[in-house]
C-alpha positions in Angstrom: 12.5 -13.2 47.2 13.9 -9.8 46.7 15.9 -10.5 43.6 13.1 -12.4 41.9 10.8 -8.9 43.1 13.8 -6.9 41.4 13.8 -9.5 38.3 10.1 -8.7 37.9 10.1 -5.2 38.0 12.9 -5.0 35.5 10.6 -7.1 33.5 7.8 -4.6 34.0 9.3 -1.7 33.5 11.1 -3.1 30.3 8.2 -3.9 28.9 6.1 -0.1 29.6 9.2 1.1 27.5 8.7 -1.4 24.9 4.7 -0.1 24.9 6.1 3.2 24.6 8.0 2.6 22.2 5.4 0.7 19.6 2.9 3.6 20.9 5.1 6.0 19.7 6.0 4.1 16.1 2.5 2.8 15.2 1.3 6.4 14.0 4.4 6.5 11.6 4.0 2.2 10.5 0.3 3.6 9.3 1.4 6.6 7.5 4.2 4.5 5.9 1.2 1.8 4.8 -0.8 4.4 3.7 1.9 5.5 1.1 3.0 2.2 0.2 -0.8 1.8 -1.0 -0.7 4.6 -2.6 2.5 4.3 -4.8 1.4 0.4 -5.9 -2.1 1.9 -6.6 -0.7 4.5 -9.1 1.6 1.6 -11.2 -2.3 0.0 -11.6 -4.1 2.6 -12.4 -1.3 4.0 -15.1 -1.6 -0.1 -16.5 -5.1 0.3 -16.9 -5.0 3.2 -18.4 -2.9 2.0 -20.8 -4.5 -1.1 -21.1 -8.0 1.4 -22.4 -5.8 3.4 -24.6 -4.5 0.4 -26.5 -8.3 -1.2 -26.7 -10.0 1.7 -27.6 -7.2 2.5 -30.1 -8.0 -1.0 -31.5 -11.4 -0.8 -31.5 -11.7 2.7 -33.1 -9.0 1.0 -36.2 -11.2 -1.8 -36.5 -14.9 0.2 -37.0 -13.1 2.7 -39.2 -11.7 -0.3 -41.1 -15.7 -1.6 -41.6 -17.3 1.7 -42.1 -14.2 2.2 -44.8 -15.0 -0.7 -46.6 -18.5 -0.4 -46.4 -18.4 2.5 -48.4 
């Protein structure tokens, strides 16, 4: 009975230090997310950017094409 009351409480106190640990890592896993986000967010938004420049360019060519022609 004692060792498997030692064995337990080797378990337990393994695991608060585990708890302890995550508690103390979580705050930095979230910050780490939150930039992650941030960095993929800014190749999308430059893309789509872009993506209006090139349409707009396009679409201003075309009209001044038609309003060329027209007169």
């Amino acid at each position: 009975m004692p060792e498997e009351k030692e064995l337990m409480q080797d378990i337990l106190t393994k695991l608060i230090r585990i708890e302890t640990l995550l508690d103390s890592v979580k705050p930095q896993l979230d910050d780490h997310e939150a930039r992650i986000r941030e960095l993929e967010g800014k190749s999308g938004k430059r893309w789509d950017s872009l993506s209006l420049t090139v349409i707009s360019t396009l679409i201003a060519g075309i009209v001044g094409l038609a309003i060329g022609r027209l007169f």
